[in-house]
N, CA, C and O atoms as a Maestro MAE file, in Angstrom:
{
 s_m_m2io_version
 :::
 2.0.0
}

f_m_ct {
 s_m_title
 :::
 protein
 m_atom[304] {
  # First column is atom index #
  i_m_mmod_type
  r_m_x_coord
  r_m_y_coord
  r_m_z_coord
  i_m_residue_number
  s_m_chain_name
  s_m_pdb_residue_name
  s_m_pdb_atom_name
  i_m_atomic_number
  :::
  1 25 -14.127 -4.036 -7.641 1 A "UNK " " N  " 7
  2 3 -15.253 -3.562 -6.874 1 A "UNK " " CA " 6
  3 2 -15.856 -2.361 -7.585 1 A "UNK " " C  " 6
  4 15 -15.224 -1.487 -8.179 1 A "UNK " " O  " 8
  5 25 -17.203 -2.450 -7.432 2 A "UNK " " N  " 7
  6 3 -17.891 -1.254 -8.279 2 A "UNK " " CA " 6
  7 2 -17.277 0.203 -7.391 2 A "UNK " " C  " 6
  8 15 -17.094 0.233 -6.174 2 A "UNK " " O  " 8
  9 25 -17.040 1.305 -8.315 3 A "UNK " " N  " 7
  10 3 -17.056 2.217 -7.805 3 A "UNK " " CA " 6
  11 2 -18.289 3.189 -6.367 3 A "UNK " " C  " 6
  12 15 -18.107 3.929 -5.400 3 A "UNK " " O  " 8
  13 25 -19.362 2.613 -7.015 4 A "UNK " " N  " 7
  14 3 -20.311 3.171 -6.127 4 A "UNK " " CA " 6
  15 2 -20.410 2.536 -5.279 4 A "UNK " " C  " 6
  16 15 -20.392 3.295 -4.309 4 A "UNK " " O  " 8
  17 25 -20.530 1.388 -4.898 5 A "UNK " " N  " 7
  18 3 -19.978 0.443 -3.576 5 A "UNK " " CA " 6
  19 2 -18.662 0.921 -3.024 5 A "UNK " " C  " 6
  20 15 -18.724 1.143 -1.815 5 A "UNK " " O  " 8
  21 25 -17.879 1.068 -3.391 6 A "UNK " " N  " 7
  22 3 -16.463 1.454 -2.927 6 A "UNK " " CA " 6
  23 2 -16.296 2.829 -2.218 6 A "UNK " " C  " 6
  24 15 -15.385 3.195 -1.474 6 A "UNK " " O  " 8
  25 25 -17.327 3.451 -2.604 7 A "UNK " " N  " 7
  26 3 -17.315 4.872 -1.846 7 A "UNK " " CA " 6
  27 2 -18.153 4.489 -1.177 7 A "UNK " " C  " 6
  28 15 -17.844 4.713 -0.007 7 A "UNK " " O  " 8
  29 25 -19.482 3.812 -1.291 8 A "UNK " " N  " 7
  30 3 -20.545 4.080 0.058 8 A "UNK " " CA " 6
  31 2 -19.710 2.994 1.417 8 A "UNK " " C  " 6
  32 15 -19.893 3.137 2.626 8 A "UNK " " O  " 8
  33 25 -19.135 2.331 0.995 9 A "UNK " " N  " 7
  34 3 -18.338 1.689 2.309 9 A "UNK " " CA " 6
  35 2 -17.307 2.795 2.563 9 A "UNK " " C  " 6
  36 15 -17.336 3.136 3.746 9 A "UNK " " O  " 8
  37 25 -16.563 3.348 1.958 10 A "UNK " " N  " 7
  38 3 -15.959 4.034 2.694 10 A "UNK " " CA " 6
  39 2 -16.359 5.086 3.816 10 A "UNK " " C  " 6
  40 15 -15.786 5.188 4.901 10 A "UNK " " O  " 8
  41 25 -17.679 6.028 3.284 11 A "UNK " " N  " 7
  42 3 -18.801 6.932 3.640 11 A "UNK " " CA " 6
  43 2 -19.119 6.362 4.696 11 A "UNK " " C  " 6
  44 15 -18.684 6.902 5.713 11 A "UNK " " O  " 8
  45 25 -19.765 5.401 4.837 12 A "UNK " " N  " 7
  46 3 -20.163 4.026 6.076 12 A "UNK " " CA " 6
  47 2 -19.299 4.065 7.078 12 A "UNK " " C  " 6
  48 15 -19.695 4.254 8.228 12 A "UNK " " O  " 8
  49 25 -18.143 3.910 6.815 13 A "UNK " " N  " 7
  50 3 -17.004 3.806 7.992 13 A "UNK " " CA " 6
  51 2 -16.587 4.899 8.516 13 A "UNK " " C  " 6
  52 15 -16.369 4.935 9.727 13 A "UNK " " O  " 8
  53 25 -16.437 5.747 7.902 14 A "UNK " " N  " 7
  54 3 -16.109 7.405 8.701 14 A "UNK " " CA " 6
  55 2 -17.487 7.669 9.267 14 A "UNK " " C  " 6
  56 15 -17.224 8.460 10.173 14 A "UNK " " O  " 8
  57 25 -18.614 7.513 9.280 15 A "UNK " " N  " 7
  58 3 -19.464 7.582 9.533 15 A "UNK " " CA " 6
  59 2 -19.796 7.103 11.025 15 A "UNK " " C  " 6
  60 15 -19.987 7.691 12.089 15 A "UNK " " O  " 8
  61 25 -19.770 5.368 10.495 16 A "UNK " " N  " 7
  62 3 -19.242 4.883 12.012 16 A "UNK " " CA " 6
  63 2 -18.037 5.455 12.773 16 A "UNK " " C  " 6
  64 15 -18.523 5.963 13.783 16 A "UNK " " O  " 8
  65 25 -17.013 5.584 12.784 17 A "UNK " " N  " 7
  66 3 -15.902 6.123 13.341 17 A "UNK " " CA " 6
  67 2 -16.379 7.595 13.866 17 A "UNK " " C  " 6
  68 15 -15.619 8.293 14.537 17 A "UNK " " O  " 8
  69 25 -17.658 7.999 13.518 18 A "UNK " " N  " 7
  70 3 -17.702 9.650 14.156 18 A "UNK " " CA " 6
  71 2 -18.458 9.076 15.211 18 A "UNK " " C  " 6
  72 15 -18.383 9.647 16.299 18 A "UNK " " O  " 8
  73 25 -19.241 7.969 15.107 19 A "UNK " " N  " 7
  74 3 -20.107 7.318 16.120 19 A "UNK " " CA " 6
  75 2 -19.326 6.804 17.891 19 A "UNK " " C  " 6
  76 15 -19.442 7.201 19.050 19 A "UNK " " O  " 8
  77 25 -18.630 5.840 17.239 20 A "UNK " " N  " 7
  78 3 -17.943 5.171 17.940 20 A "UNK " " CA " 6
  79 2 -16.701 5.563 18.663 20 A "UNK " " C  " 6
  80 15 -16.273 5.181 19.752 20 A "UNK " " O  " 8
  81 25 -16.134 6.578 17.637 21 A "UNK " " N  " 7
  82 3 -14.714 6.828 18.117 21 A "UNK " " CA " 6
  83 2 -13.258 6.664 16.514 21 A "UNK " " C  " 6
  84 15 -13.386 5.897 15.560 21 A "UNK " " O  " 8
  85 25 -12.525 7.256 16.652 22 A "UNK " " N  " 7
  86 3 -11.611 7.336 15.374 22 A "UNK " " CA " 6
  87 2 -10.638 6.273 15.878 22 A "UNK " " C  " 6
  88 15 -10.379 5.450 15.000 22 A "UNK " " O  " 8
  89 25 -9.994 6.047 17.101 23 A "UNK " " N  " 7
  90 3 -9.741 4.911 17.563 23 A "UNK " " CA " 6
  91 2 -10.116 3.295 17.821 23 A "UNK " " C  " 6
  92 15 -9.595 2.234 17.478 23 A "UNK " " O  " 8
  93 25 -11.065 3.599 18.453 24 A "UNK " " N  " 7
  94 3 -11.889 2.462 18.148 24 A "UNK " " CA " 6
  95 2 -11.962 1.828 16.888 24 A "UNK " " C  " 6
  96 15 -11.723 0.637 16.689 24 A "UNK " " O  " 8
  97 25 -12.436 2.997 15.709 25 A "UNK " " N  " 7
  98 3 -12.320 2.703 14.648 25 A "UNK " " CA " 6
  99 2 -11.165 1.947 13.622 25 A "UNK " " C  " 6
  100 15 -11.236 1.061 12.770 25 A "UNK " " O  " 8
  101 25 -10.192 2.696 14.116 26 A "UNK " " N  " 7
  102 3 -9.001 2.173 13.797 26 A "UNK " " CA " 6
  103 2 -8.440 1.121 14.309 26 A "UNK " " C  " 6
  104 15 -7.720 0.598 13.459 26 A "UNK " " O  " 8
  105 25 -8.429 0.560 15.304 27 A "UNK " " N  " 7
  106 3 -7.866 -0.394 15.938 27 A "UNK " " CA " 6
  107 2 -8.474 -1.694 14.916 27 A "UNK " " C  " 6
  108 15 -7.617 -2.409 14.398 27 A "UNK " " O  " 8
  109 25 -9.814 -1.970 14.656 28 A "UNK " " N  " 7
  110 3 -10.505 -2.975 13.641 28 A "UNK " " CA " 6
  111 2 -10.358 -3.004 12.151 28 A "UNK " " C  " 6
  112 15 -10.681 -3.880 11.348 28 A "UNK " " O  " 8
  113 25 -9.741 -1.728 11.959 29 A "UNK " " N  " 7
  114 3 -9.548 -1.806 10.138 29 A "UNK " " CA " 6
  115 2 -7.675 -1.495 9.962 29 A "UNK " " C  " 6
  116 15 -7.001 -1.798 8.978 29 A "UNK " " O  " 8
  117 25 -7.394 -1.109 10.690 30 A "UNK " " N  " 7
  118 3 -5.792 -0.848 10.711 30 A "UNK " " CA " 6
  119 2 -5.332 -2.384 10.069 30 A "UNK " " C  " 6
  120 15 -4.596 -2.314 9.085 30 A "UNK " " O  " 8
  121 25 -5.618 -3.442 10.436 31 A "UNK " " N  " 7
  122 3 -5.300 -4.945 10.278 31 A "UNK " " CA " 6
  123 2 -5.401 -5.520 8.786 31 A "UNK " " C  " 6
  124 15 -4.743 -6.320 8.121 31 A "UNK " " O  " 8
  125 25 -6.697 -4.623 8.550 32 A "UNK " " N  " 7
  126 3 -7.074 -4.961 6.648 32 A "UNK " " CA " 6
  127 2 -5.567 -4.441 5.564 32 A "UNK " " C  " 6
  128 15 -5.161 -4.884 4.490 32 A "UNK " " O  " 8
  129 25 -5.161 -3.543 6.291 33 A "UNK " " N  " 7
  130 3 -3.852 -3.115 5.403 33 A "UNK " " CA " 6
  131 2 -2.832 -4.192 4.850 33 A "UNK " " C  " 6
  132 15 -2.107 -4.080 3.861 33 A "UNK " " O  " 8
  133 25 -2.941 -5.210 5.681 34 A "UNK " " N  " 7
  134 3 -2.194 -6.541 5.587 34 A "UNK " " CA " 6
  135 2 -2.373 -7.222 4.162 34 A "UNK " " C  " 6
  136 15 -1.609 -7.823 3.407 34 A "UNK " " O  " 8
  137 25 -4.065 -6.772 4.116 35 A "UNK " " N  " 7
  138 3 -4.681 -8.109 3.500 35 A "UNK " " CA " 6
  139 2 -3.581 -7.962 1.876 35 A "UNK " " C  " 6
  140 15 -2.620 -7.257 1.568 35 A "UNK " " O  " 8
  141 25 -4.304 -8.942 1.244 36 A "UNK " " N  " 7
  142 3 -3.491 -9.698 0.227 36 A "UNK " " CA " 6
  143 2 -4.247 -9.151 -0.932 36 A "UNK " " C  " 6
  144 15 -3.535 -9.141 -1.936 36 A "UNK " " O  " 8
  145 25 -5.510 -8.668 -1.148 37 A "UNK " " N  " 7
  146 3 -6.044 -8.195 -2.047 37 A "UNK " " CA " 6
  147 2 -5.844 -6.794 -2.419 37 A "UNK " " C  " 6
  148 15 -6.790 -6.014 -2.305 37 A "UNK " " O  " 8
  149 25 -4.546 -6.338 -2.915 38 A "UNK " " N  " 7
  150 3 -4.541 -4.922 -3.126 38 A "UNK " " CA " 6
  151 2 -6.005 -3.925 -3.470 38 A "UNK " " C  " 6
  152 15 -6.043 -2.967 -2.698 38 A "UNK " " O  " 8
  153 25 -6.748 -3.948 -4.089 39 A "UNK " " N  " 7
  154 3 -7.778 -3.008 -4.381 39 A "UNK " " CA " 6
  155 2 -8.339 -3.012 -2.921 39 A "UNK " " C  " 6
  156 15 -8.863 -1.927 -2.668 39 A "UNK " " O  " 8
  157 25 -8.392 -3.924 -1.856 40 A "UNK " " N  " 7
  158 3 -8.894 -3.672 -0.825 40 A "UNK " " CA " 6
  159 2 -7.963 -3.083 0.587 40 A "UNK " " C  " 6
  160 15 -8.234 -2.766 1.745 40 A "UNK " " O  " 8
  161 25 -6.662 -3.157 -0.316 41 A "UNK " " N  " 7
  162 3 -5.952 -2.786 0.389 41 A "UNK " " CA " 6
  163 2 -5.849 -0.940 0.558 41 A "UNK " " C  " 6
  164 15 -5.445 -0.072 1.331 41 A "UNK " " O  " 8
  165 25 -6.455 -1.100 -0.620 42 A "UNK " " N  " 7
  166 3 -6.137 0.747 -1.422 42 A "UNK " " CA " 6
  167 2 -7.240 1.281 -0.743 42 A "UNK " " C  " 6
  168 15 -7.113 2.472 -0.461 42 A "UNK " " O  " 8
  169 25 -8.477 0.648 -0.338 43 A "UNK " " N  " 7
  170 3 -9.698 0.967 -0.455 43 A "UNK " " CA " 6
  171 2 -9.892 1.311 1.225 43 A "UNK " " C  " 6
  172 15 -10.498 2.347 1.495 43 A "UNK " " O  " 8
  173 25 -9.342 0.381 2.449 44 A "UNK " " N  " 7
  174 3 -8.826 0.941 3.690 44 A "UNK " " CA " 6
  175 2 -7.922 1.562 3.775 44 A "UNK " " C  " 6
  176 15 -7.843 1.950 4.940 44 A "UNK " " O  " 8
  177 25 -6.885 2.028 3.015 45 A "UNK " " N  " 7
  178 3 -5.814 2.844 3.457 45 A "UNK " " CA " 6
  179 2 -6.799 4.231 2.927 45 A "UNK " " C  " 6
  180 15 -6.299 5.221 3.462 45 A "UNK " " O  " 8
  181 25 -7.826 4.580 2.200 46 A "UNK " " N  " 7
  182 3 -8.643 5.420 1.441 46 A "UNK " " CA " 6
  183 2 -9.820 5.932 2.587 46 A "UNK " " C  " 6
  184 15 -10.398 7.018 2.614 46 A "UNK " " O  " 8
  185 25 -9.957 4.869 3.441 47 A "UNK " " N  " 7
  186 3 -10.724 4.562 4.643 47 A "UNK " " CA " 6
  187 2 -9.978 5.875 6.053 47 A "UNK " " C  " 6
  188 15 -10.291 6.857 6.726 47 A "UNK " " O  " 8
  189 25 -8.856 4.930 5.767 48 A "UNK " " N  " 7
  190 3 -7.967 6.169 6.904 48 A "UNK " " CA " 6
  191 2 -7.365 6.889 6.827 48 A "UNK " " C  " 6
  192 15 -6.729 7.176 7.841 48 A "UNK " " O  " 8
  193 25 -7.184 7.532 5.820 49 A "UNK " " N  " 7
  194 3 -6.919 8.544 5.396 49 A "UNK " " CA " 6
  195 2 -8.077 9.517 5.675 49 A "UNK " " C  " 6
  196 15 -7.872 10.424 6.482 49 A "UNK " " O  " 8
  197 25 -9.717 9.367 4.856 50 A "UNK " " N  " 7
  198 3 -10.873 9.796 5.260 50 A "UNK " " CA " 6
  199 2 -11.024 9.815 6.745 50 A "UNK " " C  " 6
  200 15 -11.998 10.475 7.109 50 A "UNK " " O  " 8
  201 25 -10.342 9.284 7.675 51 A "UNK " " N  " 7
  202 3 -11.385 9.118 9.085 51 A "UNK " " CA " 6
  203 2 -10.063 10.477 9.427 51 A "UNK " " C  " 6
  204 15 -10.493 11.522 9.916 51 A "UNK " " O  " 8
  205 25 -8.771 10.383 9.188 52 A "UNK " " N  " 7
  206 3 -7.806 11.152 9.856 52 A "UNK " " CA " 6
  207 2 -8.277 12.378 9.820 52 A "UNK " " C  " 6
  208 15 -8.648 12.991 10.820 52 A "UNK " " O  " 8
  209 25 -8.296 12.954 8.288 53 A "UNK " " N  " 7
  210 3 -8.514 14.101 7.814 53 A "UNK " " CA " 6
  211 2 -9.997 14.700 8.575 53 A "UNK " " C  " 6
  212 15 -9.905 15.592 9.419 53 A "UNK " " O  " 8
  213 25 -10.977 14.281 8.295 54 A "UNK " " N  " 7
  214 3 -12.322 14.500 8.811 54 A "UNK " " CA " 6
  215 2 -12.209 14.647 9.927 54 A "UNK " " C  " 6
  216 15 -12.343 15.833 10.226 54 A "UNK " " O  " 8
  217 25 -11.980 13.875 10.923 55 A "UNK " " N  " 7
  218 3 -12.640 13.797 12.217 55 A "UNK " " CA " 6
  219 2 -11.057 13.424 13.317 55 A "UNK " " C  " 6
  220 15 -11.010 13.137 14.513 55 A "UNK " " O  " 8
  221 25 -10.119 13.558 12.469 56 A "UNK " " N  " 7
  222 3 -8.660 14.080 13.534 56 A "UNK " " CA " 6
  223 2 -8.428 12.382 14.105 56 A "UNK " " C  " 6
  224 15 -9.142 11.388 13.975 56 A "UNK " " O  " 8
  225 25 -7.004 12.608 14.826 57 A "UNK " " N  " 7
  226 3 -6.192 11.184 15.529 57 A "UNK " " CA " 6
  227 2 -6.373 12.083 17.173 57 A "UNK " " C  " 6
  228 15 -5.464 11.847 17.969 57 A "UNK " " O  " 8
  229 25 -6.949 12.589 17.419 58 A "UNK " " N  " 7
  230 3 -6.691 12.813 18.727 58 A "UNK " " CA " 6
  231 2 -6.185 11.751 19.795 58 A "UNK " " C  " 6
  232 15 -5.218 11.688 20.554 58 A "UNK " " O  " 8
  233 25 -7.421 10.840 19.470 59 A "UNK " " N  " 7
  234 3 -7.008 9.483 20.635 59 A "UNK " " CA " 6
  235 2 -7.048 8.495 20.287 59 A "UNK " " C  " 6
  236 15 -7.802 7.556 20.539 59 A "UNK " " O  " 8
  237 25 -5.722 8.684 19.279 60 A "UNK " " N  " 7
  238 3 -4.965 7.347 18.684 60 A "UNK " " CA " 6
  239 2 -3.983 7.072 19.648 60 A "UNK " " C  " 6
  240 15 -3.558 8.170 20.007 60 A "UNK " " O  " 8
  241 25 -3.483 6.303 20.169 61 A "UNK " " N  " 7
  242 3 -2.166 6.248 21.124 61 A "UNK " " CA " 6
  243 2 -1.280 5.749 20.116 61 A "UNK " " C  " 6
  244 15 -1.460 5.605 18.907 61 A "UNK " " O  " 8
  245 25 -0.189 5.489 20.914 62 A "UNK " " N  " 7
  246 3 1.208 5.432 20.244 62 A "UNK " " CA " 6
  247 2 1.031 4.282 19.556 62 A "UNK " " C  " 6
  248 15 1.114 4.364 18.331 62 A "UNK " " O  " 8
  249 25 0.736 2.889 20.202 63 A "UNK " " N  " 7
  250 3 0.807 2.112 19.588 63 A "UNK " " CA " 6
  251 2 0.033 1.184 18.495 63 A "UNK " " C  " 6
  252 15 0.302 0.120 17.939 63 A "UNK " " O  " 8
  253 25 -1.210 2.228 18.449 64 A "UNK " " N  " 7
  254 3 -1.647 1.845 17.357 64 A "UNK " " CA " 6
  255 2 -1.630 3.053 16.312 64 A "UNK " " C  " 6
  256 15 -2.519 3.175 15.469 64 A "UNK " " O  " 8
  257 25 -0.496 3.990 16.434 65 A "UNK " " N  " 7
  258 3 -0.298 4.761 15.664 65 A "UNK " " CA " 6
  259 2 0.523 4.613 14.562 65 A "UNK " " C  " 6
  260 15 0.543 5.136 13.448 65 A "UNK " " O  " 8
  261 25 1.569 3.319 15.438 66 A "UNK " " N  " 7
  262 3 2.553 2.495 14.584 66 A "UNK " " CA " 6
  263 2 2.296 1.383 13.752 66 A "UNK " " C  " 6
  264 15 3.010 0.893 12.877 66 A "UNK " " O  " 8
  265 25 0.892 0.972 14.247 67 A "UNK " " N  " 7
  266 3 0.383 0.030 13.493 67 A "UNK " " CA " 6
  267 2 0.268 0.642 12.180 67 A "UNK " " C  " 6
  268 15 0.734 0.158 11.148 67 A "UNK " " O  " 8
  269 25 -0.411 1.787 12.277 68 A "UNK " " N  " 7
  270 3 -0.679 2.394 11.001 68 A "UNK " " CA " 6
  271 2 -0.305 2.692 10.021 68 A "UNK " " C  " 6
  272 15 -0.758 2.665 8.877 68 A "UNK " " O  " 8
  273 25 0.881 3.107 10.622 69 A "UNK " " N  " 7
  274 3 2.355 3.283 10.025 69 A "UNK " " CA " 6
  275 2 2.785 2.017 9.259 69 A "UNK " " C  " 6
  276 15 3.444 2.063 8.221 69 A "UNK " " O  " 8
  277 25 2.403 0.996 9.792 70 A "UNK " " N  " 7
  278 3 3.557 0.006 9.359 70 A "UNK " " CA " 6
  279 2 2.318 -0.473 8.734 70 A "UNK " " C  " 6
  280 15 2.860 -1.325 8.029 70 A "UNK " " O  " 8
  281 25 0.866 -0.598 8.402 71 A "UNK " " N  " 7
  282 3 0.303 -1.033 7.476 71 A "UNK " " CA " 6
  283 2 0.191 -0.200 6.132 71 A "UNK " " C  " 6
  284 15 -0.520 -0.528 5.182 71 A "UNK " " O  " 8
  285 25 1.021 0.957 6.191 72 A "UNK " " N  " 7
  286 3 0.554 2.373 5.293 72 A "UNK " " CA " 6
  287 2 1.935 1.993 4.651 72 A "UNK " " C  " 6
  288 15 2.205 2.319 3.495 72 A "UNK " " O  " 8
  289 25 2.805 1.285 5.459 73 A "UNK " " N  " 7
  290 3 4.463 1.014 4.611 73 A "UNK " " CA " 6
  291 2 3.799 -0.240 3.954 73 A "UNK " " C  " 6
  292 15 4.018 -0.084 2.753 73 A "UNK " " O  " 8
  293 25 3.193 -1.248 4.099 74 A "UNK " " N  " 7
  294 3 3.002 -2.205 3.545 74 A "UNK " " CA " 6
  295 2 2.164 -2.231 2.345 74 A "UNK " " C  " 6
  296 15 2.250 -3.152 1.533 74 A "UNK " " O  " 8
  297 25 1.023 -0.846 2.152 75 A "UNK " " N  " 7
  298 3 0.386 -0.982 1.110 75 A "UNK " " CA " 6
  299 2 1.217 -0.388 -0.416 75 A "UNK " " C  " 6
  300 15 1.102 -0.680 -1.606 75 A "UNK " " O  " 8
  301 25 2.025 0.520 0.315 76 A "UNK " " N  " 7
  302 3 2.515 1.522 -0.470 76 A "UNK " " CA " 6
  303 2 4.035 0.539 -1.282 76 A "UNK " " C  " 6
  304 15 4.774 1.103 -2.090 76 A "UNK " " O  " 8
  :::
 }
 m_bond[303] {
  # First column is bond index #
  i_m_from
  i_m_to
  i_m_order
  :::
  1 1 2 1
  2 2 3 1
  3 3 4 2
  4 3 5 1
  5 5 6 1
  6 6 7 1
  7 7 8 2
  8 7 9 1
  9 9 10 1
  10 10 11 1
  11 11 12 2
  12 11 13 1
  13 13 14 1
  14 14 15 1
  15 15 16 2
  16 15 17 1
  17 17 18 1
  18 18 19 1
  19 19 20 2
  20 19 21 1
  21 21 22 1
  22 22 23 1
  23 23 24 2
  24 23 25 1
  25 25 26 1
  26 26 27 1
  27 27 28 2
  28 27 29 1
  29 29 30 1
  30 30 31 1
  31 31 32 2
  32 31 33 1
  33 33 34 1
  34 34 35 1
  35 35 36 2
  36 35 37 1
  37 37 38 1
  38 38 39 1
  39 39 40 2
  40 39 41 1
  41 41 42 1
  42 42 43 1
  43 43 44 2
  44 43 45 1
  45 45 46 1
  46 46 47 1
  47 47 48 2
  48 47 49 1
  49 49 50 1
  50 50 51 1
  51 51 52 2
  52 51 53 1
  53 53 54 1
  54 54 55 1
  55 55 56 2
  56 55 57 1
  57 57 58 1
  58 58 59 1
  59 59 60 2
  60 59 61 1
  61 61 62 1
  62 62 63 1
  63 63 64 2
  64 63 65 1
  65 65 66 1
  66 66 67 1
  67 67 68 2
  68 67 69 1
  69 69 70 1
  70 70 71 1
  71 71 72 2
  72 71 73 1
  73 73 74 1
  74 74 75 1
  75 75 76 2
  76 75 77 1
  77 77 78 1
  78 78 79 1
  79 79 80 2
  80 79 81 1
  81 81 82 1
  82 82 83 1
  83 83 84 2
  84 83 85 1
  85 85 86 1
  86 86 87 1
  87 87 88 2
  88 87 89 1
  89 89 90 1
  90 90 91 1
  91 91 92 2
  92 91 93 1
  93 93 94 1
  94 94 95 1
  95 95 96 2
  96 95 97 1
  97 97 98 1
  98 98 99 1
  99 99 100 2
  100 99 101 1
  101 101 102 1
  102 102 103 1
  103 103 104 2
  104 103 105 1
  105 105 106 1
  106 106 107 1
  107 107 108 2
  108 107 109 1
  109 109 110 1
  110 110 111 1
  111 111 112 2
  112 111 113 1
  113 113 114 1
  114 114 115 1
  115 115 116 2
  116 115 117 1
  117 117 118 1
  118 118 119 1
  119 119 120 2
  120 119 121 1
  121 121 122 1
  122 122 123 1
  123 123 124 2
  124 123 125 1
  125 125 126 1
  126 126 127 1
  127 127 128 2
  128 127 129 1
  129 129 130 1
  130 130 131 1
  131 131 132 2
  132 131 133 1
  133 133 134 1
  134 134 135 1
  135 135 136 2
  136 135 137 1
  137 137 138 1
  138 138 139 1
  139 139 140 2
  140 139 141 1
  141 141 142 1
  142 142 143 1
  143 143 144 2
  144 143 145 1
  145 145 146 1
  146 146 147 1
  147 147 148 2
  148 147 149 1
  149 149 150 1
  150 150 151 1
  151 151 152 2
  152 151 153 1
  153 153 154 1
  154 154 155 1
  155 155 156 2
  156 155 157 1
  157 157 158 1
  158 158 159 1
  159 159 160 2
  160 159 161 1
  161 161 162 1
  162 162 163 1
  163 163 164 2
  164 163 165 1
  165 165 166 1
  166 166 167 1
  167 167 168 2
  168 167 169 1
  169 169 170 1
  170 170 171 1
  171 171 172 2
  172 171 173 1
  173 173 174 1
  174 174 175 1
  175 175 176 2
  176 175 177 1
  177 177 178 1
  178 178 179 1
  179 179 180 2
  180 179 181 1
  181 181 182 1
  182 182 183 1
  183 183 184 2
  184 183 185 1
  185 185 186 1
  186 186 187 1
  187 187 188 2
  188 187 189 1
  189 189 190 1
  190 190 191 1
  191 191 192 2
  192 191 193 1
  193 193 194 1
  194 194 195 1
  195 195 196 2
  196 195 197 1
  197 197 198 1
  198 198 199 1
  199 199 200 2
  200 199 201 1
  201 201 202 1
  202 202 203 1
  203 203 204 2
  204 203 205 1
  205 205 206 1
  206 206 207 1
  207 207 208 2
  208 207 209 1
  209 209 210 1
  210 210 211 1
  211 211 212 2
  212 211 213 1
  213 213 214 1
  214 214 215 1
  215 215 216 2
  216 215 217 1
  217 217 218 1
  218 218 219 1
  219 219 220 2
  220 219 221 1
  221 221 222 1
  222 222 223 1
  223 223 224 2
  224 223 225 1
  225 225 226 1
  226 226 227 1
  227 227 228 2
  228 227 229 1
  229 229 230 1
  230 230 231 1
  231 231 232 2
  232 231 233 1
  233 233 234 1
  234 234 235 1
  235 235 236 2
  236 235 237 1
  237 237 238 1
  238 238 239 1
  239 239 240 2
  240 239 241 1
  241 241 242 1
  242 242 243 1
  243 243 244 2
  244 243 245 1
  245 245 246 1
  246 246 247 1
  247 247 248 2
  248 247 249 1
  249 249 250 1
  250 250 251 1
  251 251 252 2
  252 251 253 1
  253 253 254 1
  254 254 255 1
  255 255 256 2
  256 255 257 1
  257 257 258 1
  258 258 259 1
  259 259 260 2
  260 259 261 1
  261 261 262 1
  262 262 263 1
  263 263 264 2
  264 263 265 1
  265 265 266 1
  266 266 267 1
  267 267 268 2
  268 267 269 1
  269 269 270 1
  270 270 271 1
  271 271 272 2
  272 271 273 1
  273 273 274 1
  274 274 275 1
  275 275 276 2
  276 275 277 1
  277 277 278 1
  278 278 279 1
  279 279 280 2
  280 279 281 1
  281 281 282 1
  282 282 283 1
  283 283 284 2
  284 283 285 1
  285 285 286 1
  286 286 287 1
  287 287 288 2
  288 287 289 1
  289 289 290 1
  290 290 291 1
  291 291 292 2
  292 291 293 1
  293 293 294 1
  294 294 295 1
  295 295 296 2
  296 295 297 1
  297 297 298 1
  298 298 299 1
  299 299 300 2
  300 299 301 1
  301 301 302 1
  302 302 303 1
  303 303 304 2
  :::
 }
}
């Protein structure tokens, strides 16, 4: 993936996520961690990392906190 594409989607999604919610947000991309295409795997875990830092987990609940967890063990 081009670099400059790869950041403006990321930019895009924290973006949305300040819109919508960091939860919300997460609950729909937490799942991509799965995927099978590592560079896209790198590229949402790059995603939430950006939404955490920026704009906080306040109202992440538990259980999709573990999701996170266990997609952040799977990329790594």
């Amino acid at each position: 993936m081009e670099k400059r594409t790869y950041n403006a989607l990321i930019s895009t999604t924290v973006a949305l996520a300040q819109k919508i919610g960091v939860g919300e947000m997460l609950m729909n991309i937490v799942p991509e961690l799965k995927d099978d295409n590592e560079v896209y795997r790198k590229m949402v875990m790059e995603t939430v990392m950006k939404i955490a830092v920026n704009l906080g987990v306040a109202d992440v609940n538990l259980r999709l906190e573990e999701e996170v967890i266990d997609g952040i063990m799977y990329v790594v």
